[in-house]
N, C-alpha and C positions, 0 to 999 in steps of 0.2 A: 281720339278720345275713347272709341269704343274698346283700342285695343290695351287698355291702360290695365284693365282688371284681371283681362290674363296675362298681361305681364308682372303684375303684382303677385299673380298665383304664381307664376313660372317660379318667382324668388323668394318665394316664401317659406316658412321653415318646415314643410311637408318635404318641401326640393334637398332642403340643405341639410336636413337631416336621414333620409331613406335614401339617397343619392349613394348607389356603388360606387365603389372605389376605380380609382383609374385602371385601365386595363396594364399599366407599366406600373403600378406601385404593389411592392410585395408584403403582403403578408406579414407580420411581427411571427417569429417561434414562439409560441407558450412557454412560459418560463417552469421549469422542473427540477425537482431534485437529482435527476439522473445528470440532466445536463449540467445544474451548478457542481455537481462533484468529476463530473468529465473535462469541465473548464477548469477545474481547479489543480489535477491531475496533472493536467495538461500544462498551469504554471510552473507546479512545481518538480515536471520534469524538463523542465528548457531551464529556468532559473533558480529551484531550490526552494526548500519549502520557505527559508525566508523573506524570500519575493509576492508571498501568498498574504493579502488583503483583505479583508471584507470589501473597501470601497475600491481597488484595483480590481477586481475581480467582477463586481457589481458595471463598472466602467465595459470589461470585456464582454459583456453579457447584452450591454444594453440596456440596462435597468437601473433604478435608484437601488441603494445599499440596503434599504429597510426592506425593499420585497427579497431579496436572500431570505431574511428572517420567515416566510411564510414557510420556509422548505426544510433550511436548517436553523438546530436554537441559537449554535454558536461556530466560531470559527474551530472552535476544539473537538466538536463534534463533527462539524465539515473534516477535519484532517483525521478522524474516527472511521467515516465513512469512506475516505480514498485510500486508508491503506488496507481496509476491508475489501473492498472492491477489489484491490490488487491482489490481495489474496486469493480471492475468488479463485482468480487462475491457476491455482498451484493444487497439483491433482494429489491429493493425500492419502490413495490408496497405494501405498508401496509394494502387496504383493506380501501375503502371510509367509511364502515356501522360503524368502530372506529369513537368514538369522536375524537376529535384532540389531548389531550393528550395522547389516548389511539395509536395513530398512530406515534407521534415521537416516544413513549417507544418502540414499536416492530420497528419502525426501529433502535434505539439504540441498542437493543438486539441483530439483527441481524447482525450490525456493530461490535459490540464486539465481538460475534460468530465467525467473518471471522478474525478479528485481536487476537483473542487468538489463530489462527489458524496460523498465520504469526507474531512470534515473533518480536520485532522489530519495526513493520512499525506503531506501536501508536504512539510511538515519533515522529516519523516523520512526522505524521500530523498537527503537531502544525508549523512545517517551512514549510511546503508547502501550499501555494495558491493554491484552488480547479480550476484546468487549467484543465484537461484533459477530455475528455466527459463522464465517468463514475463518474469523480468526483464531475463534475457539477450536473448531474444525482441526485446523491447524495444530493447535498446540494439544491437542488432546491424539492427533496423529502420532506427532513426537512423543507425547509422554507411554503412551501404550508400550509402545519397544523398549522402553527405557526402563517402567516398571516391569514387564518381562523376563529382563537381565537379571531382575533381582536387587536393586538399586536400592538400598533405603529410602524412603519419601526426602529425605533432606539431599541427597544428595541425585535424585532424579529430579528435580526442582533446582541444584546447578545447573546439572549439566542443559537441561533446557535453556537457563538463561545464558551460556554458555554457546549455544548454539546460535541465538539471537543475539547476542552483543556481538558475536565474531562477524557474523557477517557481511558486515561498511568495512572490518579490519583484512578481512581475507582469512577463511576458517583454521588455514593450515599453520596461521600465527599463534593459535592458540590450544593447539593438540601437542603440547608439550611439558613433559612431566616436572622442571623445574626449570627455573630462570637463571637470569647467568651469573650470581651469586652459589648456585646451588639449592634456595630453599624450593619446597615442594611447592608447584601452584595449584592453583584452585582443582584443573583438570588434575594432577599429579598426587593431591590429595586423596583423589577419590578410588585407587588404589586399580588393582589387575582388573574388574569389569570394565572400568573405563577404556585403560589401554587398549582392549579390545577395537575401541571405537577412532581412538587414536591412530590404529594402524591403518584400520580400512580409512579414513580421510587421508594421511597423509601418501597414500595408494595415489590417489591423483593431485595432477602436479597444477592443476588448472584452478586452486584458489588462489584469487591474489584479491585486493583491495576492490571494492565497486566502484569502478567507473576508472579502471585503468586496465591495462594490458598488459602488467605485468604481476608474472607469479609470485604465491606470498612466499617463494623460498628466493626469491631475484632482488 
């Protein structure tokens, strides 16, 4: 009988609550924005951004779908943040002593370098607005050269988009002054500074489509 009342204390909820954890049980990761946009990256370079979920995602993570919500507002916003992120890596100083076409191509090169690196997020430049400060980064890289050349505001505003729609297609599909009717295209419109730029891409023979290995002249 004596020993009833520390046995009651043994179990009591002082024990069952301050009680350390087993020395074999690990730790949960703090859930973060770094990591939900890592994990997400990550979907949608194994299966495509369409594969990309709130509650798929939330599943990967180990968490309910409403704590994502603490990190990011939306999943529009999450696919904001990973192709910003991937931007990240693409080094935008080309090096003033290039001509101006000689500085979009190596930033082009270097852009495709980081997206043949992250399957997936080519496509996805074409739905996303450049919002994010590396993306901006980016496109303010490209338009610098571009207004340089002397480009009218309308038509340095193609050829940037120009730049970024080509490259899921393979850049070298699209540095061509008219189609196979004849009419002038978009790039072939914009008359001799473009050509410029025209020559020095199709100088290498190394675009082709994202996520194949074949050149865009094969």
């Amino acid at each position: 009988m004596a020993n009833r009342p520390q046995a009651a204390a043994d179990t009591g909820p002082r024990l069952l609550w301050f009680s350390p954890p087993d020395a074999g049980e690990r730790p949960r990761r703090a859930l973060s924005r770094e990591r939900v946009v890592a994990e997400a990256l990550t979907v949608i370079s194994t299966d495509g951004a369409g594969a990309l979920s709130m509650r798929a995602l939330a599943t990967r993570l180990g968490v309910v779908p409403a704590a994502l919500y603490r990190h990011v507002r939306s999943k529009e916003q999450l696919l904001d943040l990973v192709v910003d992120g991937v931007l990240a890596e693409v080094d935008c100083q080309p090096g003033h002593a290039l001509a101006w076409a000689g500085q979009v191509t190596v930033l082009a090169h270097r852009l495709r370098a980081v997206l043949d690196d992250h399957p997936g997020i080519a496509a996805l430049l074409k739905t996303r607005d450049p919002l994010g400060p590396h993306s901006l980064a980016l496109a303010e890289a490209f338009l610098a050269p571009l207004q340089a050349a002397g480009l009218p505001q309308e038509q340095t505003a193609l050829a940037f988009s120009l730049i970024y729609d080509g490259l899921p297609q393979g850049l070298g599909t699209l540095w061509v002054p008219a189609d196979r009717r004849g009419a002038p295209t978009a790039a072939g419109r914009m008359g001799s500074p473009f050509a410029e730029l025209h020559s020095g891409v199709n100088r290498h023979s190394s675009w082709r489509p994202v996520g194949t290995g074949k050149s865009a002249g094969s």
